[in-house]
N, C-alpha and C positions, 0 to 999 in steps of 0.2 A: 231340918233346917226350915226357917219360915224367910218369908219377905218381908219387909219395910217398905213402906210410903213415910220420907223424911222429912219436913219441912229443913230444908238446909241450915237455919237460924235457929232451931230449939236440939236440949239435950234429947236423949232416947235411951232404950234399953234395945238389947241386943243378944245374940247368941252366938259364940265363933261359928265361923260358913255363912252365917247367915245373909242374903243378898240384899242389898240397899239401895233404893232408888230416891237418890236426893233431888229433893222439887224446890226449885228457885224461885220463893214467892216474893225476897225484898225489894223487888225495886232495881237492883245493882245487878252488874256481873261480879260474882263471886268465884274464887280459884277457894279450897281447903289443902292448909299446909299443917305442917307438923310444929304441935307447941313445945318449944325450947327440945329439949333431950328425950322429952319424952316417949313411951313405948308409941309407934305410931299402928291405929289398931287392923289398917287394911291391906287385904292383897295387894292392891293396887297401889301406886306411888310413895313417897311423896314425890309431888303436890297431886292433886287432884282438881282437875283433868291435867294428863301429863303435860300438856300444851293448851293456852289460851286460858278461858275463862268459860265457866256455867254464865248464860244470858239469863236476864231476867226471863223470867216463864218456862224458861230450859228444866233439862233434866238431866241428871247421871247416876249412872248404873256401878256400884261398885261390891264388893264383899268385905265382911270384915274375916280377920286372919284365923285361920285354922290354931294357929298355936295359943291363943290368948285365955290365960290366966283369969276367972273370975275374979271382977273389980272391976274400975271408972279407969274410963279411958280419954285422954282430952284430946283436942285439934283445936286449930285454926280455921275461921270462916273470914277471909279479906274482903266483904261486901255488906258485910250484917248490918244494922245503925249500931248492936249491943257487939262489941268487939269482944269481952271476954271468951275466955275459952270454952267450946262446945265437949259436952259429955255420952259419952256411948256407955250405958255401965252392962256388964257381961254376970251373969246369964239375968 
């Protein structure tokens, strides 16, 4: 399993387990929720942070899910300027 440094606003690639440290560089406080139906790809939540919002300059620490299928995974970023959906692609 490797670590991430995320810019919370760009896609990325990923490994299932792998640990993720999302860095809040827009500007905004950003929460990450889950796009429509879609498989959502982390341990942790939805939403992320269970409560509040990542502050600007903040950080959060999260995993993505042991069981996840090679392929693109989307979310939600509520703070980005670029609102479309964020991509994690596995492995």
């Amino acid at each position: 399993m490797a670590d991430h440094d995320v810019d919370i606003c760009n896609d990325w690639n990923g490994s299932k387990g792998d640990k993720v440290t999302f860095e809040n560089n827009s500007g905004n406080s950003c929460t990450i929720t889950q796009n429509g139906t879609n498989s959502w790809p982390f341990k942790e939540g939805p939403p992320l942070p269970a409560t509040g919002s990542i502050p600007p300059g903040g950080t959060l620490v999260v995993h993505l899910a042991n069981h996840l299928a090679d392929g693109s995974y989307s979310y939600m970023v509520n703070g980005c300027d670029n609102m479309t959906p964020k991509i994690v692609t596995v492995p």
